[in-house]
C-alpha positions as CSV (number, residue, x, y, z in Angstrom):
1,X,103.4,162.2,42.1
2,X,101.6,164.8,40.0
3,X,100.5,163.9,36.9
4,X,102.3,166.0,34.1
5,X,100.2,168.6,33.0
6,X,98.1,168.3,29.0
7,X,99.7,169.8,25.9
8,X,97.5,172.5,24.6
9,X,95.8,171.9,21.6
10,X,97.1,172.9,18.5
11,X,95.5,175.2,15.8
12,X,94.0,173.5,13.5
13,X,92.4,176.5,11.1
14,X,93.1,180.0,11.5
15,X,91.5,182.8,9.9
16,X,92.5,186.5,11.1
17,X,90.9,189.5,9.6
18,X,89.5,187.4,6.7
19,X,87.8,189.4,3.9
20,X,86.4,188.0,1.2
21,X,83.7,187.5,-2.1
22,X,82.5,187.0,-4.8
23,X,83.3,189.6,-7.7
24,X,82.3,193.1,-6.6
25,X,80.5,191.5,-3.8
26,X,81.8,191.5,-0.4
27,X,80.7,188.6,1.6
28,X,83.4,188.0,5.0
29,X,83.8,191.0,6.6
30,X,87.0,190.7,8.7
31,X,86.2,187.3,10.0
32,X,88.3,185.9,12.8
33,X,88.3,182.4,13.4
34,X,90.6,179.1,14.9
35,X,89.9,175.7,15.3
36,X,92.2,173.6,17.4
37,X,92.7,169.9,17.4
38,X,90.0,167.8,18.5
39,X,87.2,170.1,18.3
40,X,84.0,170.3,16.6
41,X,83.2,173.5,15.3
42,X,79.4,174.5,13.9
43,X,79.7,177.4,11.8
44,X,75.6,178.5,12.3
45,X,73.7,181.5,10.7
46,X,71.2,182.3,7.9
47,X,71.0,181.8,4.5
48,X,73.6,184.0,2.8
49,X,75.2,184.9,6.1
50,X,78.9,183.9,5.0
51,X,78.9,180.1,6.2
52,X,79.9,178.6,3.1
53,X,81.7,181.6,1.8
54,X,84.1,180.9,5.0
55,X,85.0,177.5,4.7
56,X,85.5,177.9,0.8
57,X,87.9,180.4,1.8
58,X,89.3,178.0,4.3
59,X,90.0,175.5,1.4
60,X,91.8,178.4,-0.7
61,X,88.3,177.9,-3.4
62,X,87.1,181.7,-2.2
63,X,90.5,183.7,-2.3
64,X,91.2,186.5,0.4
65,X,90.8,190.6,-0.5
66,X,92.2,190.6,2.9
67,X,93.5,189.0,5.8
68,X,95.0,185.8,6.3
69,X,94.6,181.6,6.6
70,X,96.6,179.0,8.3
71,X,96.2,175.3,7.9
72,X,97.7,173.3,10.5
73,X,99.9,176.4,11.6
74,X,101.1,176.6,7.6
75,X,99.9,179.8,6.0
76,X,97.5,178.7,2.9
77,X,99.7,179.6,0.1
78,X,102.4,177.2,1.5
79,X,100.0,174.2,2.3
80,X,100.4,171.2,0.6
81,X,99.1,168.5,2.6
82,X,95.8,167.7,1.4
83,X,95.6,164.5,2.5
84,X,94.7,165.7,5.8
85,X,91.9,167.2,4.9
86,X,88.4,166.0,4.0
87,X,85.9,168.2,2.2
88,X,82.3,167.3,1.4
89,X,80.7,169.9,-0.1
90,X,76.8,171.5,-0.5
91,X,75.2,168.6,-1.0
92,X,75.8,167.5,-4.7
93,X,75.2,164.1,-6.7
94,X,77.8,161.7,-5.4
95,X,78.0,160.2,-8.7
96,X,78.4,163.6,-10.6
97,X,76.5,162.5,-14.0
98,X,79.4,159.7,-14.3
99,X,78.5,156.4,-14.0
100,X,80.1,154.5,-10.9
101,X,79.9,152.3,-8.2
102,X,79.5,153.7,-4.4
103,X,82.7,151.3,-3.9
104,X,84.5,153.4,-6.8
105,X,83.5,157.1,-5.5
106,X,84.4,156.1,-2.4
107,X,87.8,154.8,-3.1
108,X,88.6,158.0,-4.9
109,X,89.0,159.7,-1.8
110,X,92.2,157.3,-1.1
111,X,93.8,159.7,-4.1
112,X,94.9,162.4,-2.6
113,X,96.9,159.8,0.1
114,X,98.5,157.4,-2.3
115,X,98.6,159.4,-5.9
116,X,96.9,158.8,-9.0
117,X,99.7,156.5,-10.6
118,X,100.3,154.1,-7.3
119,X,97.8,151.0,-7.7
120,X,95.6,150.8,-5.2
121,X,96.8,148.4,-2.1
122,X,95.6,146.4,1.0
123,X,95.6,150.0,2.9
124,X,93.2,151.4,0.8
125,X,90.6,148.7,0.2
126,X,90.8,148.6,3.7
127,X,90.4,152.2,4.2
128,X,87.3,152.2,1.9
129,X,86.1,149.3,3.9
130,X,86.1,151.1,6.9
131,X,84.7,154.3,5.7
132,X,81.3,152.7,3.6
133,X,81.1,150.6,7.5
134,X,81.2,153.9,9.2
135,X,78.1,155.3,7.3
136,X,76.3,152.0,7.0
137,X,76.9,151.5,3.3
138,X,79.1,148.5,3.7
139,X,76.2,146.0,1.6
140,X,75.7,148.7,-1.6
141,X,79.8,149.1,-2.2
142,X,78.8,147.5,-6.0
143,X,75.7,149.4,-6.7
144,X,75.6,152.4,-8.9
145,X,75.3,155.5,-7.0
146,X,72.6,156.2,-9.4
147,X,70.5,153.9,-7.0
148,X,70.8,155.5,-4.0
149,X,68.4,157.6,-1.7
150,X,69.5,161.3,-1.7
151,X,70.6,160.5,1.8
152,X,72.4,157.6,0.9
153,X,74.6,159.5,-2.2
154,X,75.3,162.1,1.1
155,X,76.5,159.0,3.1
156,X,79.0,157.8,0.5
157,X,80.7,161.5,0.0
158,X,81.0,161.5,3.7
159,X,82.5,157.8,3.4
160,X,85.0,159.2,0.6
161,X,86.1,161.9,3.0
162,X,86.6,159.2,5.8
163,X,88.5,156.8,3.5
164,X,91.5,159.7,3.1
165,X,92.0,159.4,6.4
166,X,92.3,162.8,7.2
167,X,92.6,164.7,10.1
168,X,90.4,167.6,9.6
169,X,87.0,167.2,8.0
170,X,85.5,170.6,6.5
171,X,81.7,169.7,5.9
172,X,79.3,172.0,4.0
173,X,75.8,171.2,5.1
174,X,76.2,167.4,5.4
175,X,72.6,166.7,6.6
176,X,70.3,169.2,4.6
177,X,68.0,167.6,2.6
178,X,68.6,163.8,3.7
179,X,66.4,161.6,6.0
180,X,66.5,160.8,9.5
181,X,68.4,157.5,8.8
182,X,70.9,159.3,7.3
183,X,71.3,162.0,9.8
184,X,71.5,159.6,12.2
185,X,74.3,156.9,10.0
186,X,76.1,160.3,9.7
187,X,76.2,161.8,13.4
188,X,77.5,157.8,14.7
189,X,80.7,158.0,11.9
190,X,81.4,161.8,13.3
191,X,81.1,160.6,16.7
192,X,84.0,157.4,15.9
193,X,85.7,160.2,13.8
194,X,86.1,162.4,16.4
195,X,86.6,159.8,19.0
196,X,89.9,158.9,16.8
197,X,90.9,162.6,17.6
198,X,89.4,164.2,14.2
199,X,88.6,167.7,14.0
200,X,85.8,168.8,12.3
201,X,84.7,172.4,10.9
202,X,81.2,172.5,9.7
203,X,78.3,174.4,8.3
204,X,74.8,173.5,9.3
205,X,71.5,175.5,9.5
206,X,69.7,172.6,11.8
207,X,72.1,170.5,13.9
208,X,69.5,167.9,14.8
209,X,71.1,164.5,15.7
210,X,74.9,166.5,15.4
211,X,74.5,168.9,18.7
212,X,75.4,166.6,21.0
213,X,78.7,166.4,19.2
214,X,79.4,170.1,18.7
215,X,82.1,171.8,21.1
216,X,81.5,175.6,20.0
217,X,79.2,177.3,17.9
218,X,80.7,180.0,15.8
219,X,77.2,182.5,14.2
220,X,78.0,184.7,11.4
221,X,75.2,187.3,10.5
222,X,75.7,189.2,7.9
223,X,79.1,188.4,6.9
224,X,80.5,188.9,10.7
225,X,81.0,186.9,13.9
226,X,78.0,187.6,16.0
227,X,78.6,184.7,18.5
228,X,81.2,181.9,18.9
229,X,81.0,180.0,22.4
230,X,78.2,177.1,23.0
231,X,75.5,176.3,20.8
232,X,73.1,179.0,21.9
233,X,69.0,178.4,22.9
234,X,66.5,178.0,20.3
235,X,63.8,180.7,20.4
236,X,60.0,181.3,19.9
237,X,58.6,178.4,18.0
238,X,61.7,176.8,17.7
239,X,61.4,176.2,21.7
240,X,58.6,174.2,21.4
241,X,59.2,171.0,22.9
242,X,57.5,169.7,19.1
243,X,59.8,171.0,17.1
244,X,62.4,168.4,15.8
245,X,65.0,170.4,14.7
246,X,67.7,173.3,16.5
247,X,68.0,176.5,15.1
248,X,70.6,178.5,16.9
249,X,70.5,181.7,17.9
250,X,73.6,184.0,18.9
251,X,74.4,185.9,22.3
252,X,73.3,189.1,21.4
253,X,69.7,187.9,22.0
254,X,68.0,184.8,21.1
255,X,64.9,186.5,20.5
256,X,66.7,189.4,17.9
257,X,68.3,186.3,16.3
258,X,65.2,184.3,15.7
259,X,64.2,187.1,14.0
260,X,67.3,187.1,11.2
261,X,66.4,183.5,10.6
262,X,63.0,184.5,9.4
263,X,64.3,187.2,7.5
Protein backbone atom coordinates (compact mmCIF):
# COMPACT_ATOMS: atom_id res chain seq x y z
CA UNK A 1 0.00 0.00 0.00
CA UNK A 2 1.51 3.35 -1.03
CA UNK A 3 1.63 5.92 1.31
CA UNK A 4 -0.54 8.90 0.12
CA UNK A 5 1.57 11.45 -1.20
CA UNK A 6 2.54 15.19 1.17
CA UNK A 7 0.36 18.26 0.71
CA UNK A 8 2.52 21.07 -0.60
CA UNK A 9 3.34 23.67 1.59
CA UNK A 10 1.44 26.60 1.60
CA UNK A 11 2.53 30.25 1.08
CA UNK A 12 3.11 31.80 3.88
CA UNK A 13 4.48 35.55 2.56
CA UNK A 14 4.49 36.63 -0.91
CA UNK A 15 5.92 39.56 -2.30
CA UNK A 16 5.85 40.01 -6.29
CA UNK A 17 7.49 42.96 -7.94
CA UNK A 18 7.70 44.76 -4.55
CA UNK A 19 8.93 48.37 -4.75
CA UNK A 20 9.28 50.35 -2.11
CA UNK A 21 11.02 53.51 0.27
CA UNK A 22 11.33 55.85 2.10
CA UNK A 23 10.23 59.42 0.78
CA UNK A 24 11.93 60.18 -2.54
CA UNK A 25 14.12 57.37 -1.76
CA UNK A 26 13.82 54.17 -3.41
CA UNK A 27 14.94 51.23 -1.43
CA UNK A 28 13.20 47.57 -2.88
CA UNK A 29 13.65 47.38 -6.31
CA UNK A 30 11.14 44.91 -7.64
CA UNK A 31 11.67 42.36 -4.97
CA UNK A 32 10.23 38.98 -5.36
CA UNK A 33 9.84 36.84 -2.57
CA UNK A 34 7.58 33.71 -0.83
CA UNK A 35 7.88 31.94 2.17
CA UNK A 36 5.89 28.72 2.67
CA UNK A 37 4.90 26.97 5.81
CA UNK A 38 7.41 25.56 7.90
CA UNK A 39 10.37 27.27 6.62
CA UNK A 40 12.97 29.33 7.93
CA UNK A 41 13.87 32.06 5.85
CA UNK A 42 17.32 34.44 6.47
CA UNK A 43 16.92 37.48 4.59
CA UNK A 44 21.07 38.21 4.47
CA UNK A 45 22.91 41.32 2.94
CA UNK A 46 24.76 44.50 4.03
CA UNK A 47 23.96 47.31 5.82
CA UNK A 48 21.34 49.36 3.95
CA UNK A 49 20.79 46.64 1.44
CA UNK A 50 16.85 46.45 1.84
CA UNK A 51 16.59 43.74 4.64
CA UNK A 52 14.65 45.61 7.06
CA UNK A 53 13.00 47.84 4.41
CA UNK A 54 11.47 44.30 3.14
CA UNK A 55 9.98 42.86 6.12
CA UNK A 56 8.55 46.36 7.09
CA UNK A 57 6.92 46.27 3.95
CA UNK A 58 5.90 42.69 4.76
CA UNK A 59 4.09 43.98 7.92
CA UNK A 60 2.23 46.85 5.77
CA UNK A 61 4.82 49.57 8.16
CA UNK A 62 6.81 50.42 4.60
CA UNK A 63 3.88 50.80 2.04
CA UNK A 64 4.31 49.62 -1.64
CA UNK A 65 5.10 52.31 -4.85
CA UNK A 66 4.62 49.09 -6.55
CA UNK A 67 3.92 45.61 -6.61
CA UNK A 68 2.13 43.50 -4.40
CA UNK A 69 1.97 41.42 -0.66
CA UNK A 70 0.07 38.36 0.40
CA UNK A 71 -0.13 37.14 3.97
CA UNK A 72 -1.16 33.69 4.30
CA UNK A 73 -2.56 33.74 0.59
CA UNK A 74 -4.73 37.11 1.68
CA UNK A 75 -3.51 40.25 -0.17
CA UNK A 76 -2.17 42.84 2.64
CA UNK A 77 -4.86 45.32 2.38
CA UNK A 78 -7.50 42.58 3.31
CA UNK A 79 -5.39 40.95 6.23
CA UNK A 80 -6.69 41.06 9.43
CA UNK A 81 -5.36 38.25 11.34
CA UNK A 82 -2.60 39.52 13.32
CA UNK A 83 -2.61 37.20 15.85
CA UNK A 84 -0.71 34.99 13.67
CA UNK A 85 1.93 36.86 13.40
CA UNK A 86 4.87 37.76 15.70
CA UNK A 87 7.15 40.75 15.04
CA UNK A 88 10.17 41.70 17.06
CA UNK A 89 11.73 44.43 15.79
CA UNK A 90 15.59 46.12 15.49
CA UNK A 91 16.52 45.57 18.66
CA UNK A 92 14.79 48.23 20.96
CA UNK A 93 14.35 48.60 24.89
CA UNK A 94 11.84 45.92 25.90
CA UNK A 95 10.55 48.12 28.41
CA UNK A 96 10.21 51.26 26.08
CA UNK A 97 10.95 54.05 28.87
CA UNK A 98 7.73 52.55 30.80
CA UNK A 99 8.12 51.01 33.77
CA UNK A 100 7.17 47.18 33.82
CA UNK A 101 7.71 43.78 34.71
CA UNK A 102 9.27 41.10 32.06
CA UNK A 103 6.02 39.13 33.25
CA UNK A 104 3.80 42.31 32.07
CA UNK A 105 5.74 42.91 28.54
CA UNK A 106 5.47 39.62 27.98
CA UNK A 107 1.88 39.12 28.50
CA UNK A 108 1.14 41.97 26.28
CA UNK A 109 1.80 39.94 23.39
CA UNK A 110 -1.37 37.68 24.41
CA UNK A 111 -3.38 41.07 23.12
CA UNK A 112 -3.63 40.79 19.85
CA UNK A 113 -5.19 36.97 20.60
CA UNK A 114 -7.75 37.71 23.27
CA UNK A 115 -8.43 41.77 22.92
CA UNK A 116 -7.74 44.50 25.08
CA UNK A 117 -11.14 44.39 27.08
CA UNK A 118 -11.23 40.33 27.67
CA UNK A 119 -9.38 39.75 31.22
CA UNK A 120 -6.72 37.81 31.00
CA UNK A 121 -7.41 33.79 31.50
CA UNK A 122 -5.77 30.41 32.31
CA UNK A 123 -4.73 30.34 28.38
CA UNK A 124 -2.81 33.23 28.64
CA UNK A 125 -0.81 32.97 31.88
CA UNK A 126 -0.17 29.84 30.47
CA UNK A 127 0.94 31.03 27.26
CA UNK A 128 3.30 33.66 28.95
CA UNK A 129 4.52 30.79 31.02
CA UNK A 130 5.54 28.95 28.23
CA UNK A 131 7.10 31.70 26.21
CA UNK A 132 9.49 33.32 29.32
CA UNK A 133 10.37 29.04 29.64
CA UNK A 134 11.29 29.02 26.02
CA UNK A 135 13.91 31.86 26.32
CA UNK A 136 15.04 30.96 29.78
CA UNK A 137 13.46 33.83 31.61
CA UNK A 138 11.00 31.81 33.56
CA UNK A 139 12.82 33.03 37.31
CA UNK A 140 12.86 37.10 36.30
CA UNK A 141 8.92 37.14 35.15
CA UNK A 142 8.59 39.90 38.31
CA UNK A 143 11.62 41.91 37.79
CA UNK A 144 11.62 45.18 35.95
CA UNK A 145 12.90 44.98 32.56
CA UNK A 146 14.94 47.83 33.59
CA UNK A 147 17.17 45.12 35.15
CA UNK A 148 17.91 43.10 32.51
CA UNK A 149 21.14 42.47 30.30
CA UNK A 150 20.66 43.90 26.75
CA UNK A 151 20.43 40.28 25.78
CA UNK A 152 18.02 39.45 28.23
CA UNK A 153 15.43 42.67 27.31
CA UNK A 154 16.01 40.82 23.50
CA UNK A 155 14.90 37.45 25.20
CA UNK A 156 11.70 38.81 26.64
CA UNK A 157 10.47 40.55 23.10
CA UNK A 158 11.16 37.25 21.63
CA UNK A 159 9.04 35.64 24.58
CA UNK A 160 6.14 38.33 23.85
CA UNK A 161 6.17 37.19 20.21
CA UNK A 162 6.00 33.40 21.36
CA UNK A 163 3.20 34.07 23.95
CA UNK A 164 0.69 35.22 20.80
CA UNK A 165 1.09 32.07 19.63
CA UNK A 166 1.53 32.91 16.22
CA UNK A 167 2.30 31.09 13.26
CA UNK A 168 4.63 33.20 11.49
CA UNK A 169 7.43 34.98 13.32
CA UNK A 170 8.98 38.11 11.37
CA UNK A 171 12.29 38.89 13.34
CA UNK A 172 14.45 42.01 12.67
CA UNK A 173 17.97 41.32 13.74
CA UNK A 174 17.06 39.27 16.86
CA UNK A 175 20.74 38.45 17.94
CA UNK A 176 22.76 41.78 17.15
CA UNK A 177 24.13 43.19 19.91
CA UNK A 178 23.34 40.44 22.65
CA UNK A 179 25.63 37.79 24.23
CA UNK A 180 26.43 34.36 23.49
CA UNK A 181 23.92 33.11 26.22
CA UNK A 182 21.41 34.83 24.60
CA UNK A 183 22.09 33.78 21.08
CA UNK A 184 22.20 30.56 22.19
CA UNK A 185 18.51 30.84 24.79
CA UNK A 186 17.21 32.36 21.44
CA UNK A 187 18.36 29.69 18.65
CA UNK A 188 16.79 26.58 21.30
CA UNK A 189 13.04 28.56 21.44
CA UNK A 190 13.37 28.88 17.42
CA UNK A 191 14.28 25.48 17.12
CA UNK A 192 10.89 24.23 19.56
CA UNK A 193 9.17 26.99 17.55
CA UNK A 194 9.73 25.62 14.47
CA UNK A 195 9.56 22.12 15.53
CA UNK A 196 5.75 23.06 16.41
CA UNK A 197 5.55 23.91 12.63
CA UNK A 198 6.32 27.82 12.93
CA UNK A 199 7.53 29.65 10.09
CA UNK A 200 9.90 32.19 10.47
CA UNK A 201 11.16 35.19 8.21
CA UNK A 202 14.18 36.84 9.40
CA UNK A 203 16.90 39.42 9.06
CA UNK A 204 20.34 38.75 10.25
CA UNK A 205 23.86 40.13 9.26
CA UNK A 206 25.73 37.06 11.37
CA UNK A 207 23.66 33.90 11.77
CA UNK A 208 26.00 32.31 14.33
CA UNK A 209 24.20 29.72 16.62
CA UNK A 210 20.79 30.28 14.04
CA UNK A 211 22.42 28.56 10.68
CA UNK A 212 21.80 25.36 11.59
CA UNK A 213 18.15 26.23 11.66
CA UNK A 214 17.93 28.26 8.38
CA UNK A 215 16.24 26.45 5.29
CA UNK A 216 17.02 29.22 2.46
CA UNK A 217 18.93 32.18 2.46
CA UNK A 218 17.34 34.96 0.50
CA UNK A 219 20.66 38.06 -0.25
CA UNK A 220 19.48 41.42 -1.18
CA UNK A 221 22.35 43.84 -2.39
CA UNK A 222 21.42 46.90 -3.23
CA UNK A 223 17.80 46.74 -2.94
CA UNK A 224 17.55 43.45 -5.24
CA UNK A 225 17.61 39.65 -4.91
CA UNK A 226 21.18 38.62 -5.63
CA UNK A 227 20.76 35.04 -4.21
CA UNK A 228 17.98 33.00 -2.60
CA UNK A 229 18.83 29.15 -2.24
CA UNK A 230 21.21 27.73 0.80
CA UNK A 231 23.11 29.82 3.03
CA UNK A 232 26.11 30.45 0.87
CA UNK A 233 30.19 29.99 1.98
CA UNK A 234 31.80 32.56 3.94
CA UNK A 235 34.77 34.11 2.19
CA UNK A 236 38.40 35.51 2.89
CA UNK A 237 38.77 36.05 6.51
CA UNK A 238 35.47 35.07 7.31
CA UNK A 239 36.82 31.36 6.28
CA UNK A 240 39.09 31.24 8.87
CA UNK A 241 38.41 28.41 11.00
CA UNK A 242 38.82 31.41 14.05
CA UNK A 243 36.26 33.30 13.13
CA UNK A 244 33.06 32.88 15.25
CA UNK A 245 30.62 34.33 13.33
CA UNK A 246 28.99 33.55 9.40
CA UNK A 247 28.79 36.16 6.99
CA UNK A 248 27.08 35.09 3.91
CA UNK A 249 27.95 35.59 0.69
CA UNK A 250 25.53 35.24 -2.54
CA UNK A 251 25.99 33.01 -5.70
CA UNK A 252 27.29 35.42 -7.89
CA UNK A 253 30.71 34.97 -6.17
CA UNK A 254 31.57 34.62 -2.72
CA UNK A 255 34.69 36.49 -3.18
CA UNK A 256 32.69 39.77 -5.17
CA UNK A 257 30.26 39.46 -2.17
CA UNK A 258 32.77 39.57 0.61
CA UNK A 259 33.74 42.55 -0.95
CA UNK A 260 30.07 44.44 -0.56
CA UNK A 261 30.17 43.51 3.04
CA UNK A 262 33.29 45.59 3.51
CA UNK A 263 31.93 48.25 1.53
Amino acid sequence: MTEPAAEPAQPVVQVFEAVAGYDSRPVLRTVDLTVTSGEVVALLGANGSGKSTLVRTVLGLVGLRHGSVRLFDVPLARFCHWHRVGYVPQRVGAGSGVPATVGEVVASGRLARRGILRPAGAADRAAVAEALAAVGLSDRIRDSVAALSGGQQQRTLIARALAGKPDLLVLDEPTAGVDVASQEAFALALREFVSGGGTVLLVAHELGPLQPLIDRAVVLHHGKVVHDGPVPPPAGHHADPEHDHVHPHDSVGAVELSRMWSR
